[in-house]
C-alpha positions as CSV (number, residue, x, y, z in Angstrom):
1,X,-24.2,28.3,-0.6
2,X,-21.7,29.1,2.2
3,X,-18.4,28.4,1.8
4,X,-16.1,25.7,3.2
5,X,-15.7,25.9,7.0
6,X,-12.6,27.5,8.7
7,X,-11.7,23.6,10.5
8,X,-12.5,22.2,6.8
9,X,-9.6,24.5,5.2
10,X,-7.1,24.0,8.2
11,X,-7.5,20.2,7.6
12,X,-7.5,20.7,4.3
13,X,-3.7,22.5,4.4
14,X,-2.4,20.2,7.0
15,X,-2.9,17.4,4.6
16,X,-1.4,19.5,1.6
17,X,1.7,20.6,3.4
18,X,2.3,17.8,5.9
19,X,1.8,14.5,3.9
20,X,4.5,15.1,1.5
21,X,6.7,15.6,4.6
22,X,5.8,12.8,6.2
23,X,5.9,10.3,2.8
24,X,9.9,11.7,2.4
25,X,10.7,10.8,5.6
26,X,9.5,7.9,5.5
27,X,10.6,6.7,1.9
28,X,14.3,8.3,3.1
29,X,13.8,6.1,6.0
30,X,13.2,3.0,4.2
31,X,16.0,4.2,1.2
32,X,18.3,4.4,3.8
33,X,17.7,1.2,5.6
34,X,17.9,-0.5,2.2
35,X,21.3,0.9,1.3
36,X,22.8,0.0,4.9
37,X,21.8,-4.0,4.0
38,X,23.0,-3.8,1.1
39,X,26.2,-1.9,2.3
40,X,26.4,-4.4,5.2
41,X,25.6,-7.4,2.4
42,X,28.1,-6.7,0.2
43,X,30.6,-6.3,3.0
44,X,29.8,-10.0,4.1
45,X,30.4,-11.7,0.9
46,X,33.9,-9.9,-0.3
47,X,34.8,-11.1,3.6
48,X,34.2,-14.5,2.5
49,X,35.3,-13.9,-1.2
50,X,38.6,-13.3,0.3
51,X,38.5,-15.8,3.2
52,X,37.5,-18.6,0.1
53,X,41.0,-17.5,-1.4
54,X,42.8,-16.8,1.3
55,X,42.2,-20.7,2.4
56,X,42.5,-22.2,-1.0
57,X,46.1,-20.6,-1.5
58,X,47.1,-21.8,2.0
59,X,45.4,-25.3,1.1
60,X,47.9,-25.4,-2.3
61,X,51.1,-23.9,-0.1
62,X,50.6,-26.9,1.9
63,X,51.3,-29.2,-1.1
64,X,47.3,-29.9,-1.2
65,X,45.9,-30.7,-4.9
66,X,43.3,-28.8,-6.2
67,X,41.0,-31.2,-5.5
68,X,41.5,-32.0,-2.5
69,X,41.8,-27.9,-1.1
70,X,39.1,-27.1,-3.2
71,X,36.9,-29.8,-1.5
72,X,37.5,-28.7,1.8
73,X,37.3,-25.0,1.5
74,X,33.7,-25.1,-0.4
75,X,32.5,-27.6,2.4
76,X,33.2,-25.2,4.9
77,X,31.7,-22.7,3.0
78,X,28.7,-24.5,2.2
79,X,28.1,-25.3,6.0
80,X,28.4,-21.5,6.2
81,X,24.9,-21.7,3.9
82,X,26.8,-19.3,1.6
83,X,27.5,-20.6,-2.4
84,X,31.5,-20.2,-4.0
85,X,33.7,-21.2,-7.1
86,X,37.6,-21.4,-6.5
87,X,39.9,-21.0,-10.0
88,X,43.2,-22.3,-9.7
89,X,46.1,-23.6,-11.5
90,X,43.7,-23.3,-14.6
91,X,41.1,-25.2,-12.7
92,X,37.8,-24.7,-11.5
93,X,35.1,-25.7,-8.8
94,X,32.0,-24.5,-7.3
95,X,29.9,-25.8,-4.1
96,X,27.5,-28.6,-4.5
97,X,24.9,-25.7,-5.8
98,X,26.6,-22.9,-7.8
99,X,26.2,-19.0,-7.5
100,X,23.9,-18.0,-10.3
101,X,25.5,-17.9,-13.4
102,X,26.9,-14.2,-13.8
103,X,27.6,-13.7,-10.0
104,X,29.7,-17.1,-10.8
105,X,31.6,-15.2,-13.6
106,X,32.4,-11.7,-11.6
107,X,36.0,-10.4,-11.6
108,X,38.0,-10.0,-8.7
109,X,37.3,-6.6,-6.9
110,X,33.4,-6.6,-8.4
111,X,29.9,-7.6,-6.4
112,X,26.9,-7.6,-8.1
113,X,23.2,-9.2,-6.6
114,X,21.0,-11.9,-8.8
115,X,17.9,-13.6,-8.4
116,X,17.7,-17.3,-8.9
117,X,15.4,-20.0,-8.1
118,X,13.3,-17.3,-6.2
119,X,16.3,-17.0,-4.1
120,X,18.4,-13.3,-3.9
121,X,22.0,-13.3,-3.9
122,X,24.8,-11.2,-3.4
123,X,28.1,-12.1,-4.8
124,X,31.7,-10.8,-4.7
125,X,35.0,-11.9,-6.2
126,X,38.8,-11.3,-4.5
127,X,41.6,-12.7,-5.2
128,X,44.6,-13.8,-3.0
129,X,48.2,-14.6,-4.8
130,X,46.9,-17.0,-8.1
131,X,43.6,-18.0,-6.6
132,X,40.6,-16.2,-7.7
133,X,37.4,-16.8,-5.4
134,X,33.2,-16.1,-6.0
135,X,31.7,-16.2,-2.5
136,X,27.4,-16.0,-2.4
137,X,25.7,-15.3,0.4
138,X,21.4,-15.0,0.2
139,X,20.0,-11.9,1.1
140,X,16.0,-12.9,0.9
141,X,16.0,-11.8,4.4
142,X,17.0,-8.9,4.2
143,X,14.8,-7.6,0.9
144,X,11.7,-9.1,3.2
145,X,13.1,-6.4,6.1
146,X,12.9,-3.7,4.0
147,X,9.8,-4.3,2.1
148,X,8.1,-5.0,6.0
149,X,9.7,-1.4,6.9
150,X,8.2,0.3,3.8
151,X,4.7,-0.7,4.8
152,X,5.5,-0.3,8.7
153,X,6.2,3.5,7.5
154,X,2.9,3.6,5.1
155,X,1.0,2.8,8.2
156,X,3.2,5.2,10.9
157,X,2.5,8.1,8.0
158,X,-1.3,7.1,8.2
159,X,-1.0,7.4,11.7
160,X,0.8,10.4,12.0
161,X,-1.3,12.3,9.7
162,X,-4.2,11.2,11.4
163,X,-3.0,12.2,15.4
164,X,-2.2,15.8,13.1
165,X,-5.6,16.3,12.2
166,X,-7.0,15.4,15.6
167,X,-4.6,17.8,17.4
168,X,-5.5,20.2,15.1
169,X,-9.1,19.8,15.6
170,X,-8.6,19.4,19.6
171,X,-6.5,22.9,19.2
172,X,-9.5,24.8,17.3
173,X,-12.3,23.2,19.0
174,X,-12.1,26.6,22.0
175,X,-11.9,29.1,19.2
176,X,-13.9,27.5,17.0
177,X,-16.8,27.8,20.1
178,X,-16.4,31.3,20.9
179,X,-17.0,32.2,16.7
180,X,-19.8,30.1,17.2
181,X,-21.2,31.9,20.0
182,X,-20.0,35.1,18.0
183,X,-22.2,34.2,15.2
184,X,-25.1,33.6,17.4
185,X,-24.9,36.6,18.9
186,X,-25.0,39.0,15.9
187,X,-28.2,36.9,14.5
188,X,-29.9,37.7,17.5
189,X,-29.4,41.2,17.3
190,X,-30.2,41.2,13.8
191,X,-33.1,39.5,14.5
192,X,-34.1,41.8,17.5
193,X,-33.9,45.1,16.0
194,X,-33.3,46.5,19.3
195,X,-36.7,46.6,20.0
196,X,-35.3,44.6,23.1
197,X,-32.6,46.4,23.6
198,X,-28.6,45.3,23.0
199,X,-27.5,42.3,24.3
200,X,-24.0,41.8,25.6
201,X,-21.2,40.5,23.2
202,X,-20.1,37.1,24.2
203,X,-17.1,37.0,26.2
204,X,-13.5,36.0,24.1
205,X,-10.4,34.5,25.1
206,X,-8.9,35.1,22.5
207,X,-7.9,38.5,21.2
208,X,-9.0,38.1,17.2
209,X,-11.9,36.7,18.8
210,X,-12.7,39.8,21.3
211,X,-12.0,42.3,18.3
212,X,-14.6,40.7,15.8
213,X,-16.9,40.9,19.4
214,X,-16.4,44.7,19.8
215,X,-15.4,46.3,16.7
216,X,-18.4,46.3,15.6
217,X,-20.1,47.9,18.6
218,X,-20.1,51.7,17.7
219,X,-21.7,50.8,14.1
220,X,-24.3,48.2,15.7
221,X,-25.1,51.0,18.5
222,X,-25.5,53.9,16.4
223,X,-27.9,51.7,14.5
224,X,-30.0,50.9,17.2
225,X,-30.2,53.8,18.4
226,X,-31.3,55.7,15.4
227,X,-34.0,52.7,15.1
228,X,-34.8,53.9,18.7
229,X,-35.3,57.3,17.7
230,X,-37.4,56.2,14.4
231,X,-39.7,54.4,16.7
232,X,-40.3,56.9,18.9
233,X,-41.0,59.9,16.2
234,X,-43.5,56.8,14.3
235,X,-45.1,56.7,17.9
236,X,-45.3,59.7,18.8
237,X,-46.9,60.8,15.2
């Protein structure tokens, strides 16, 4: 049983050694796009962590009550769509809906992301002179971004490892002919004997092509001449 064909094998090793390339730059890709967001996520809600505070300790310095500042900084938050809790002069208050319950509870300086409700949301904590703040901002969008850019990259690696193979099979097509013709050519002559004489190699472009046509010339000619001569002794007996 012959063996595997020479297009069969390059196909073979372009999969081998090109796949794994293409799947780590793509998961690197999507690995990096997920740590930007979440970079650029946690960046947003210590900006409003420390906006929260910064407008509850001006609310107080004004003479406000807790109450009352508190109330007016978490309705502008809330009209943000983002989620807080202010602490105070040993009070406490959150928006209308609360952060989940541990992104509620983070000290200042920390950010950590929960999921709640089937919403995801990332949470920091900053303080500004006495007033400690929790600002929540949802990030669903975001998560859906990157899981759409992981299969976007499954399919450009499909596609990419499928133009490959094509190229490759567009580049060996030529060479792949001429072998072809090569192969062809030495059955003949087997088959012939000489008793027809020699026909011509096949012409080559290539130069590994052109040797395999002609290297075998002095062998093949001494052979049919020496059938040559065998035939003539046999008829001249």
């Amino acid at each position: 049983m012959g063996g595997r064909s020479l297009e069969a094998g390059l196909r073979a090793r372009l999969v081998a050694y090109v796949l794994p390339a293409l799947v780590v730059v793509g998961a690197s890709a999507v690995a990096i796009t997920s740590r930007i967001l979440r970079s650029a996520d946690r960046g947003a809600a210590a900006h409003r962590a420390h906006a929260l505070a910064a407008a509850m300790n001006d609310e107080l310095l004004e003479g406000d009550d807790f109450a009352t500042a508190s109330g007016e900084v978490l309705a502008a938050l809330e009209r943000e769509g983002a989620r807080g809790v202010v602490r105070a002069l040993g009070s406490e208050r959150a928006t209308g809906e609360e952060p989940p319950a541990h992104l509620s509870a983070l000290t200042p300086g920390t950010c950590a992301t929960a999921t709640a409700s089937g919403a995801t949301w990332t949470a920091c904590a900053a303080r500004e002179s006495k007033v400690d703040a929790v600002a929540a901002i949802r990030v669903d969008d975001h998560r859906r971004a990157v899981a759409e850019l992981g299969a976007w990259m499954a399919l450009v690696v499909l596609l990419a490892l499928l133009a490959a193979a094509a190229a490759v099979r567009a580049a060996l097509r030529p060479s792949m002919r001429e072998l072809s013709r090569l192969t062809e050519w030495a059955d003949a002559l087997a088959a012939s004997s000489g008793s027809t004489g020699r026909a011509p190699a096949p012409a080559a472009t290539h130069a590994e092509v052109h040797r395999l046509a002609t290297a075998p010339g002095t062998p093949v000619d001494r052979l049919l001449d020496a059938l040559a001569r065998e035939r003539a002794q046999s008829a001249h007996i």
